[in-house]
N, C-alpha and C positions, 0 to 999 in steps of 0.2 A: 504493500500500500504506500511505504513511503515514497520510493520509485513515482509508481502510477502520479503519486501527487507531487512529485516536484522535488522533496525533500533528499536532497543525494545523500547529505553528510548523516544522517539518520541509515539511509539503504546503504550507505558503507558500512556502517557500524552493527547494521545488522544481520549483513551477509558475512563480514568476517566474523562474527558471534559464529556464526554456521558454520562456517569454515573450521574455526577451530574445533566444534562439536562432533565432524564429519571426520578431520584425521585423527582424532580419537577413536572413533568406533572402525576407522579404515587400519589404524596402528593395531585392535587390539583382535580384527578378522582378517588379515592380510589377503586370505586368498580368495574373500569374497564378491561378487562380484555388484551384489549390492551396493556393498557399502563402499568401495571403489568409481562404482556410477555417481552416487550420491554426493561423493567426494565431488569429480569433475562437475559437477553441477554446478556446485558450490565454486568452483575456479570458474568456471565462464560468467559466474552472475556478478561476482567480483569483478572482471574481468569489464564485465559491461559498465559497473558502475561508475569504474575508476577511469573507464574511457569517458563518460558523459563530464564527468570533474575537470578531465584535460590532464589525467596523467598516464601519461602513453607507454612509459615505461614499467608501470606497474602491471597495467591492460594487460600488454604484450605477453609479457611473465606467466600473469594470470590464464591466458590464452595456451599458451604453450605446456602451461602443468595439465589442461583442461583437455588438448590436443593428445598427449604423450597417454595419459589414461583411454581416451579413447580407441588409441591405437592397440592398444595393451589389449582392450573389451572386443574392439574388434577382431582380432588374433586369436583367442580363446574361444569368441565364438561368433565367424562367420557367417553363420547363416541367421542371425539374428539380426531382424529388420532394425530396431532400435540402436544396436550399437553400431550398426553403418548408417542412419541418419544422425545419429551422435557424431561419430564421424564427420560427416558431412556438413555439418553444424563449426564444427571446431574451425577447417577448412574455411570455411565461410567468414566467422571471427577472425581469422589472421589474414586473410586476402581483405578485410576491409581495415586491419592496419596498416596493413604495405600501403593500400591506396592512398590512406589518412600520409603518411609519412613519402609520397611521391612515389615509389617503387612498383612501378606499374608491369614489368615483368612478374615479379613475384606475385604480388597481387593477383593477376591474369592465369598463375599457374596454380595457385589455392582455389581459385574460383571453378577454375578445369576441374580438379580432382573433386570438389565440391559438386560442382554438375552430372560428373559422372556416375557417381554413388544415387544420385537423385533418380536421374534417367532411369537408371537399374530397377528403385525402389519402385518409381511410376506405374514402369512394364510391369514389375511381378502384381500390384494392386492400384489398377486402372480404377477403381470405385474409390480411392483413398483423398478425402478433401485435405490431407494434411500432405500425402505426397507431393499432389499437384501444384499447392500452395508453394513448397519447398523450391518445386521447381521455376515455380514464378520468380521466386527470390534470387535463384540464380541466373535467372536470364537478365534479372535488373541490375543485377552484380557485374555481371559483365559488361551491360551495358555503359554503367557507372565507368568500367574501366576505358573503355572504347570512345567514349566522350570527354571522358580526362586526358588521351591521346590523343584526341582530334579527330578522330573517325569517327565521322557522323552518319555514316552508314551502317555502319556496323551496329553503332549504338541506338540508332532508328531500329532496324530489324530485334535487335535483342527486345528493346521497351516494348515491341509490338508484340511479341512474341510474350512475354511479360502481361502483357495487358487483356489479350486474350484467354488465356489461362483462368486471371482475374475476374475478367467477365463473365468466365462461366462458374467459375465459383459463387458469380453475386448472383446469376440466375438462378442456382438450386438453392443457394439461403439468401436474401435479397436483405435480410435482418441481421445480417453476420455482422460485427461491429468491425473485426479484425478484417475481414473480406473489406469493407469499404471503405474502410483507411488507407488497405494497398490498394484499392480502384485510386485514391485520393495522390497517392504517391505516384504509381504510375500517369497517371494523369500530369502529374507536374512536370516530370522526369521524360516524358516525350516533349513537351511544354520547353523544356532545356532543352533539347535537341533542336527543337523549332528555330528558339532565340537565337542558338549558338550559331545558327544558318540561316541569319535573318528572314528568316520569317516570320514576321510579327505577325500577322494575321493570325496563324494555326497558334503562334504561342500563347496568343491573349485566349484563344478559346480552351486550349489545354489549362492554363492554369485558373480560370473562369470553373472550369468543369470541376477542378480539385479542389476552388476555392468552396463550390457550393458543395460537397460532397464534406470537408473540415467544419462549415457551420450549420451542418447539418447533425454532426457529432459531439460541437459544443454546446449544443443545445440538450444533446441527450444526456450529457457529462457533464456539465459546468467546472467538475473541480480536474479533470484529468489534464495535467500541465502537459503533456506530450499534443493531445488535439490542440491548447492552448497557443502551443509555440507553432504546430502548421499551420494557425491562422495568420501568425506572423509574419511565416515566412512566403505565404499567399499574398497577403499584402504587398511584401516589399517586392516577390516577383512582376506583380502586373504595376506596382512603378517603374519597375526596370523595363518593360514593354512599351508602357504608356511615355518613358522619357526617351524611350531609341526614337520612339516615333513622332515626337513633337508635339505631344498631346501633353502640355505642362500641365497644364490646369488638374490635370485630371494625376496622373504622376505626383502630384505635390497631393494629391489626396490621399493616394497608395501610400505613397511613402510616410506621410501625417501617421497613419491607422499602423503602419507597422512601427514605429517609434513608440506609437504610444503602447501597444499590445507586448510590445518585446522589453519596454523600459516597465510596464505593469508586473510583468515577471520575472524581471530582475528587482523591486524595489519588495517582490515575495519571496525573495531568495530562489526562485523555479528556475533563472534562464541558466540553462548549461554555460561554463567558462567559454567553450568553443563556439558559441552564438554571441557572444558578445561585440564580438566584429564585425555581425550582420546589425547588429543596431548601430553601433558607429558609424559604418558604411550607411545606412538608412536615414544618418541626421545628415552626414556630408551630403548625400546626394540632395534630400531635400532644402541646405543651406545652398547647394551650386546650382540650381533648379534657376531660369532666366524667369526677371520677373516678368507678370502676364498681365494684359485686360483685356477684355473682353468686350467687341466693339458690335456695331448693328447687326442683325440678323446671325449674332453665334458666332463670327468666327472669331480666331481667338490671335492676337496679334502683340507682338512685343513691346516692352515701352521704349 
């Protein structure tokens, strides 16, 4: 709960409570493979926590004891769907720190062996909403890397690919919360591909479509500071749109609402250290913004 709501330095403190309660019971059955899971759990949630804080080097660490266990789980026992989505999960956690940290080879090669495991899992349980899911994440993973590269084709096809999976997950539960959060993300993240290849048209509509799909969710949630901050970050994308395109007016609105929504959760201690530079960046732009009025008949003309 503390996570869910914002509260990090609580969800550190509460995960490594767990942690430590985990390699005590993993110290005192070493070969079981319970409490060895249980363990790795405990390293990845760590792992997450202290990445949202902005300490990358603990993450990583965390990532890597949480990797080496699942290696171990999967070795023992292969044919266990869980401990090759465990697997595959780990994979996925250190390929999105290579990215965080530039290393977009590595990153690219965690996200492969991540996919593959996935693919596998897909095949053997095509009815599985949790496989399919999986595999969503990985096609966005890659994408992520492929647009951090500058292939924008590449990262178009992954999101799409990404996005249909999605789609059909929000068709068989249309109420799924998790399901329309990733609609929401992918939604954005084709949205980036748009911008990055100026096309402002498709971008404004991609992140328009994520924006309504996040206050749709914050209306169901009000206290869940993760919906909170995509409002944010919804915001300041479509002033990033509306300022490529000369649309000040409108831009200094975007950019107003995410200032105000990103500095409201920081002033609740919610906004991750790593978002902090998208609120900076959100007041400079709206400070460099040319000023505007607005002259006969709507158009909108410089002073």
């Amino acid at each position: 709960m503390s996570l869910k709501g914002g509260d990090l330095k609580a969800a550190r403190e509460y995960f490594e409570k767990s942690l430590n309660l985990r390699e005590q019971l993993a110290r005192q059955d070493p070969g079981g493979a319970q409490a060895r899971r249980d363990l790795s759990v405990s390293y990845e949630r760590l792992g997450i926590v202290s990445l949202k804080v902005g300490d990358l080097k603990a993450a990583r660490e965390s990532f890597e004891k949480y990797l080496n266990l699942s290696e171990q789980l999967a070795r023992q026992d292969p044919g266990s769907a869980q401990a090759r989505r465990d697997l595959s999960v780990s994979y996925e956690r250190l390929g999105n720190m290579s990215l965080k940290g530039g290393d977009l080879k590595a990153s690219r090669e965690y996200f492969a062996q991540s996919l593959n495991l996935r693919e596998q899992l897909a095949h053997q349980d095509p009815g599985s909403a949790q496989a399919r899911r999986d595999l969503a994440v990985s096609y966005s993973c890659l994408g992520n890397v492929s647009l951090q590269g500058g292939d924008l084709k590449a990262a178009r096809e992954y999101f799409a690919q990404s996005l249909n999976l999605t789609e059909q997950l929000a068709h068989q539960d249309p109420e799924n919360v998790q399901t329309r959060n990733d609609l929401a993300v992918s939604f954005s993240s084709l949205g980036n591909v748009s911008l990055q290849g100026g096309d402002l048209k498709a971008a404004r509509e991609y992140f328009n479509k994520s924006l309504n799909l996040s206050e749709q969710l914050a209306r169901q949630d009000p206290e869940n500071a993760q919906t909170a901050l995509e409002l944010g970050v919804s915001f300041y994308k479509l002033g990033v749109v509306h300022r490529a395109a000369k649309q000040y007016p409108e831009a200094e609105a975007w950019f107003r609402k995410a200032v105000d929504q990103l500095s409201r959760l920081k002033a609740q201690g919610k906004l991750p250290p790593a978002m902090e530079k998208m609120l900076a960046t959100a007041q400079q732009e709206l400070n460099a913004l040319p000023r505007q009025t607005v002259s006969g008949g709507g158009r909108v003309t410089p002073f």
